[in-house]
N, C-alpha and C positions, 0 to 999 in steps of 0.2 A: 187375562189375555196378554196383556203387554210384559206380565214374570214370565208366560211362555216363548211367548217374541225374545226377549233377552237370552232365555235358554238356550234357544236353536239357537241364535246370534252369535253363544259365547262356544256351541258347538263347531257352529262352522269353522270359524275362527283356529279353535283347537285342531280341527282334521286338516285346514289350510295349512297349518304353521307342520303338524309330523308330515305331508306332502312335499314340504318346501327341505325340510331336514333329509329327508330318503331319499330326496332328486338333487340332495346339494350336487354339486362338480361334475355334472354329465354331461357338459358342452363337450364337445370331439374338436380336433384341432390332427394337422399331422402329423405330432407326437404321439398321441394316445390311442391309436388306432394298434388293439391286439389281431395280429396274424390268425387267432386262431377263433376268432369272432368273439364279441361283447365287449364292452367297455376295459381299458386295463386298468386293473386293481392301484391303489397309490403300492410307490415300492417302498418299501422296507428292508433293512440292514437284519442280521442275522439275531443284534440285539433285541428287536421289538418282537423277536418271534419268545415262546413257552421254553421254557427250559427244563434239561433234562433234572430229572432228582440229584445227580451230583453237584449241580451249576451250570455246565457246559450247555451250550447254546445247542435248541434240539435243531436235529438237521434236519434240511429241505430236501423234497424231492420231487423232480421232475413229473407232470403231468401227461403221460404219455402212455398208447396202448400198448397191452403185453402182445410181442410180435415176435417170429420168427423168422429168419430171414436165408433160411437151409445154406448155410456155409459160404455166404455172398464175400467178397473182398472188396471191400473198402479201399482204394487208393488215393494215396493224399503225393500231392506232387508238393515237394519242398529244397531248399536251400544246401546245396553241399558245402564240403571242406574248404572250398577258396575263399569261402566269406568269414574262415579265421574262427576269427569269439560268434558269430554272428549266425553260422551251422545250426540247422536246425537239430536240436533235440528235446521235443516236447514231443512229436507225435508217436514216434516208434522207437521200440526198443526189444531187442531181440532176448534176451533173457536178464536176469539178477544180476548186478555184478557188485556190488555195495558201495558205487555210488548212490547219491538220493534223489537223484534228479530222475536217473534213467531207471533204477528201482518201481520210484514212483509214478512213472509212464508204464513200465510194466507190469503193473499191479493194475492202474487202471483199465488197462487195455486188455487185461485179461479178464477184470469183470464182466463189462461191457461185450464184451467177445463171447462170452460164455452163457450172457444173459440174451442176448438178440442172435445168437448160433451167427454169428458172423468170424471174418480175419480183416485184421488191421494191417495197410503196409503201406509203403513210405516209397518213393524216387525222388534221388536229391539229383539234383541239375544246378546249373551254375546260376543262373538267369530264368527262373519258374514266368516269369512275368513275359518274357520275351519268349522261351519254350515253347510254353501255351499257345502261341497265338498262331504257331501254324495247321496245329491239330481242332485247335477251333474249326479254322476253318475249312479244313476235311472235312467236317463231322465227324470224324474219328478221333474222339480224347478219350483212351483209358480212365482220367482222373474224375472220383467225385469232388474232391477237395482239393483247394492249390491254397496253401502259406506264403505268403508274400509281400513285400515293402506295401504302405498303403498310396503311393506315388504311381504304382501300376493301375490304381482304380481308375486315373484320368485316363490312361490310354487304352484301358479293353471296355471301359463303360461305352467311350466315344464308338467303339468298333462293334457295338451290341452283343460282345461276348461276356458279361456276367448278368445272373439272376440278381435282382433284386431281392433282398433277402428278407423285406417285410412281405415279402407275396408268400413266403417259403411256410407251410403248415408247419406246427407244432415248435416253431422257433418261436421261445418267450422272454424278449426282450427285458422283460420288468425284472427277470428273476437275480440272484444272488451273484450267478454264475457271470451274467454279462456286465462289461463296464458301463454303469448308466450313462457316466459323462460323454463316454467317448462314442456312444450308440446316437446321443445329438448330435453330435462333432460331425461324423461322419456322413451323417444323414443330411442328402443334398436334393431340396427340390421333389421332398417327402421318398425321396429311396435311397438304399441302402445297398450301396456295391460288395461292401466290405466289412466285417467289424471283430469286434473283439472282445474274447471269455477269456476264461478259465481254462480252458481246451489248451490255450497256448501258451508260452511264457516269451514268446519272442517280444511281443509289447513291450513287457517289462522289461528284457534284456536290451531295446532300443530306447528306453527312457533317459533323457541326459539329468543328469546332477553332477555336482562339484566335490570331487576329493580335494583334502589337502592334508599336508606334515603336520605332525603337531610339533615335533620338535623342531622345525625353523622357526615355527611361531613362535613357539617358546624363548630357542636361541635368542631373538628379536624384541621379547618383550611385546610381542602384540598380543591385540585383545581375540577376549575366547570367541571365536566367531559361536559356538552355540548360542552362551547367550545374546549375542546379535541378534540372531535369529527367532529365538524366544521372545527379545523383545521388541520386534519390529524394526533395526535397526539393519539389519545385514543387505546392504541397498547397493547399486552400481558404484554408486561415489563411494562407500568403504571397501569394497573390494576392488578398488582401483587406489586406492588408499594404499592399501597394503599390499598388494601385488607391488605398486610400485617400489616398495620400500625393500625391496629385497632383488637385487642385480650385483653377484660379486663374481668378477674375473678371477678365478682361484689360479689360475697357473700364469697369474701376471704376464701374461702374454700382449695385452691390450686389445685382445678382439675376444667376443663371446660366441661360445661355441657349444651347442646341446650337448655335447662328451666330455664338456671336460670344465662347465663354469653352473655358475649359481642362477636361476634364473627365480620371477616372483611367479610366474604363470606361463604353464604351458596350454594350446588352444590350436582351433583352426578354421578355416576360416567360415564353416557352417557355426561358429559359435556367434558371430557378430549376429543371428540371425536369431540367437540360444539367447542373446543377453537383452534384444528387443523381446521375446515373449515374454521374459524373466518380468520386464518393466511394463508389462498388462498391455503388451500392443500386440498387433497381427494385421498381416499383409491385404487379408482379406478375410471380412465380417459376412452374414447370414443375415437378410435380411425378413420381416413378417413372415414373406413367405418361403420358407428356408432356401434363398438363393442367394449365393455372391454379392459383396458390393466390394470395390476395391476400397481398402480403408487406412492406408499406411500414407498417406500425403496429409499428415495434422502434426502439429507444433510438439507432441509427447513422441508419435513414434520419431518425430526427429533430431532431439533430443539426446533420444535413449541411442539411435543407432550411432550419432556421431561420439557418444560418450566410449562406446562399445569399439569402436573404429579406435578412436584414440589408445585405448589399452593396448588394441591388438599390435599397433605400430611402435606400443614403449621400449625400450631399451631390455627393458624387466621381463618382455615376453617371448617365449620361443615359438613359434605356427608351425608348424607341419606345411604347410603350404611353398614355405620359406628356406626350409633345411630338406627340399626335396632333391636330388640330387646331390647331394652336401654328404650326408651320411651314407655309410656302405650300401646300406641295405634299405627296406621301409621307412619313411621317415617316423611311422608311427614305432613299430616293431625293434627298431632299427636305433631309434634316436628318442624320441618323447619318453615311450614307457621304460627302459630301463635307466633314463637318468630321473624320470620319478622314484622309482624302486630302490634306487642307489642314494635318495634324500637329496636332490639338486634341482627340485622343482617344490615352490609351495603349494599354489593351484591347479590341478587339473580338471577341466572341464572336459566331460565324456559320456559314456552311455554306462549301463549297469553294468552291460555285458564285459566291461574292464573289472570289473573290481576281483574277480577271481585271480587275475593277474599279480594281485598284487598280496596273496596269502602268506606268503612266504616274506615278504618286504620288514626286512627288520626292525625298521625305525613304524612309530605307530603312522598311523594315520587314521583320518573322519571322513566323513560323509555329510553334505550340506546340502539344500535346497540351491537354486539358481537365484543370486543377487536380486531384490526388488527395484522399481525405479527411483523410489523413497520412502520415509517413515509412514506416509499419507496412506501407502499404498495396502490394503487388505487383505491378499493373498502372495504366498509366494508359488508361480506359476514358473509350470517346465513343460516341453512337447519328445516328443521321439522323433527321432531322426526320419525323415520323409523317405530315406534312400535305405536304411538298414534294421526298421523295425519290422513287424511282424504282423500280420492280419488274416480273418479265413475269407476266401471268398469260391463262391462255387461257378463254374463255367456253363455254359447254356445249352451245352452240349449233355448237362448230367438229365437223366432219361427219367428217373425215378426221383423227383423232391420230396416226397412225402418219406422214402425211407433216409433220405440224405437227413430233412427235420427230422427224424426222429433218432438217429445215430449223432448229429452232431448236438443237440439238445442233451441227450443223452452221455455222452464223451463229457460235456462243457461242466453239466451237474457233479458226474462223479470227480472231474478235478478239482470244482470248489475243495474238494475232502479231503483230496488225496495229493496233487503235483502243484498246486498252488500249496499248503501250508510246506510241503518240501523243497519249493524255492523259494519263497517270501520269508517264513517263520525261522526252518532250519538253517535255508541255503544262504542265505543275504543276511540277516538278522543274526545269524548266532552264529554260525561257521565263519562268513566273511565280516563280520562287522567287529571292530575292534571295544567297541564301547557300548552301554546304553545309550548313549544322546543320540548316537548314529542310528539306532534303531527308532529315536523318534523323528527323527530327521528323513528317515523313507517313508513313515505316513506320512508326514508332511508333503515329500514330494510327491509320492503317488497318489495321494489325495485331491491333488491342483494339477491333471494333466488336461492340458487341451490339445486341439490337433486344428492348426493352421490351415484352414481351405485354398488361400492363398498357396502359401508352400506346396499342398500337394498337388494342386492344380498347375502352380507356376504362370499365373495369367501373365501372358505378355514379355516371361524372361524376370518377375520383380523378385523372387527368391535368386535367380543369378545374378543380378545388381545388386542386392541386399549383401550378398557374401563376396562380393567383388569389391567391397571395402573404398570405395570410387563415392566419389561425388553424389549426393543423392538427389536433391531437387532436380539441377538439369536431367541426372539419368530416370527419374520419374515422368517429368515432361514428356521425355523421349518414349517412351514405353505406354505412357495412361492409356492411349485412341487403341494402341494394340492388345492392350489387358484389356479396354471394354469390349471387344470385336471377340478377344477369345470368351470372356462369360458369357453374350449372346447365342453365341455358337454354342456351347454347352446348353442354356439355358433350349433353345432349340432341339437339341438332340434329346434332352430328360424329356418334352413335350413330345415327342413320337410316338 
């Protein structure tokens, strides 16, 4: 009797423990909640998937019903020519022309198009974010889709003109296509104004990293910033190191001038804001429950900003900010980029969307991650510009979200394949990139972006103190009671 007592015993035992194995990680949180019902799957990278017989990584595909959609148009409201490097062109592209960028939009847009019996089209306006907001509120928006800075989520979320994008069917967050990091980032108070795949490349194009010469470095005898950065070394203090070490008056004139003298670092003044993220701080943290805390008033971010400040005011450095009026024309256009071009700047700190500019640039140049705050520190962290990167978001006015999920899910997949490996791979890595290291030097940065809630929120005015280069504790003080009053209010408006 008591061998059978043990048996059941060691039985129950056995079916408790495979119970406890099949139910591991089924707690829900509001991360893990799939749009399109049941728990979301853990993600995975294209490497953990089966591979094809030749090697190559088998590709994914979107979950989604075969649908027709009898020759509907798709309208995406986006960014024109005034915004320079900055012009959208990811979504639309009118025919082949043997660039690879807009080749590979019109390949993808053609499949897509052919597979769901729809048309793709595009209106660029100057200000999509500011546009919008009057057709909102007609009820009258032509657009299913609007591309736009993610700085606009504060201001059409507060005014209840965007969808939520985790309500949205057949959008699947987990997959390949969308960026995991940046799907948290964005997500505020478990919803989702805004975010960002594959579909786009404007993300990418507003990501900052640091160019530099190599041949000044050379000239100088300084050290290979690669491996600085290999080795955990390439921190605020060495690149204030060497920036400083390079300021020469070439036309002995005794004044320094962007046209016509040597500078170690050219910058502006959203970079003082560039070189705090760089050093693992942010204006404003997510707290349990994914909501704001202001987080910039502790002993690192102040630190990192006054180090940052210091540089921007050296002798060694030229602002944009500073040689406004000064040069003929743009100060960027005008004065920064062609005396980088010309080998009279060692650092520039900028967005992707520069480095095309600079193909042609005779002397070499690299590509580096964003200075750490020291050796201690474990990642090297970069954000995109709050004012000139790129995000999708759809307006509340769109009538149909079940075909919107299934077109934009759809678009997001095929670009994994198709307009990302031809801006990532071809376009940045192999066309524009002068070296290998530069090539491992953009996983590195696009591997470590995060996105500032602070900056894109701006509680209180602390990103325009931050880059006002000014005093920071007093103007802290001055601002906290009005940054907590603007999170409540937010925090209030997501609870509606």
């Amino acid at each position: 009797m008591k061998k059978l007592i043990y048996i059941a015993v060691a039985l129950l035992v056995f079916f408790v423990l495979i119970c406890l194995l099949s139910c591991g990680g089924s707690d829900k949180n509001i991360e893990n909640i799939n749009p399109n019902g049941g728990d979301v799957p853990e993600i995975s990278s294209e490497s953990d998937n089966e591979n094809e017989p030749d090697g190559t990584a088998k590709r994914l595909y979107p979950d989604l019903p075969d649908m027709q959609f009898d020759g509907y148009e798709m309208n995406f409201l986006v960014r024109n020519e005034k915004h320079m490097i900055f012009v959208s062109k990811d979504i639309y592209a009118e025919a082949e022309n043997g660039d690879t960028i807009n080749d590979a939009v019109y390949r993808r847009n053609k499949i897509i198009e052919d597979k769901y019996n729809i048309r793709i089209s595009a209106e660029a306006v100057e200000n999509p974010g500011t546009f919008i907001q009057k057709l909102v509120n007609s009820g009258d928006c032509p657009y299913d889709v609007m591309i736009e800075a993610t700085m606009m989520s504060a201001t059409l979320s507060s005014k209840n003109m965007l969808v939520d994008m985790k309500t949205m069917p057949y959008l699947d967050f987990t997959k390949l296509w969308w960026d995991q990091t940046l799907t948290k980032e964005l997500t505020i108070g478990g919803k989702l104004f805004c975010n960002v795949s594959d579909l786009i490349i404007a993300d990418k194009d507003g990501t900052w990293g640091c160019l530099f010469n190599k041949n000044i470095l050379q000239d100088y005898g300084l050290e290979d910033p690669y491996k600085l950065v290999a080795d955990g070394k390439w921190t605020i203090d060495k690149f204030s190191e060497m920036s400083k070490s390079v300021s020469v008056d070439l036309n002995g004139d005794g004044k320094y001038y962007v046209l016509d003298d040597m500078f170690g670092y050219a910058t502006e003044n959203y970079n003082i804001f560039i070189m705090t993220v760089g050093a693992g701080c942010r204006l404003a943290e997510k707290d349990e429950n994914d909501l704001p805390v202001m987080s910039a008033n502790n002993q690192r971010f102040l630190t990192a900003y006054e180090k940052a400040v210091e540089i921007d005011k050296d002798i060694s450095t030229v602002n944009a900010a500073r040689i406004t009026g000064v040069v003929a024309s743009d100060p960027f256009y005008g004065g920064i980029i062609p005396s980088f071009d010309d080998g009279r700047i060692m650092f520039y700190i900028g967005s992707m969307a520069l480095v095309p500019l600079f193909r042609g640039m005779e002397q070499d140049f690299g590509i580096l991650p964003i200075p750490k705050f020291d050796e201690a520190q474990e990642k090297y962290y970069t954000t995109m510009s709050v004012y000139n990167n790129g995000a999708i978001y759809i307006p509340t006015t769109n009538e149909n979200l079940e075909r919107t999920g299934i077109l934009i899910e759809a678009l997001s997949a095929e670009s994994r394949y198709t307009l990302h490996p031809a801006y990532y791979d071809v376009t940045l890595k192999t066309k524009l990139s002068r070296d290998d290291e530069s090539s491992a030097m953009l996983d590195i940065l696009f591997s470590n972006r995060i996105i500032d809630v602070g900056a894109t929120y701006n509680f209180g005015g602390i990103l325009d103190l931050v880059m006002s280069g000014k005093e920071f504790v007093s103007g802290y003080e001055k601002l906290e009671a009005k940054a907590n009053t603007a999170i409540q209010k937010l925090i209030d408006e997501l609870e509606r």
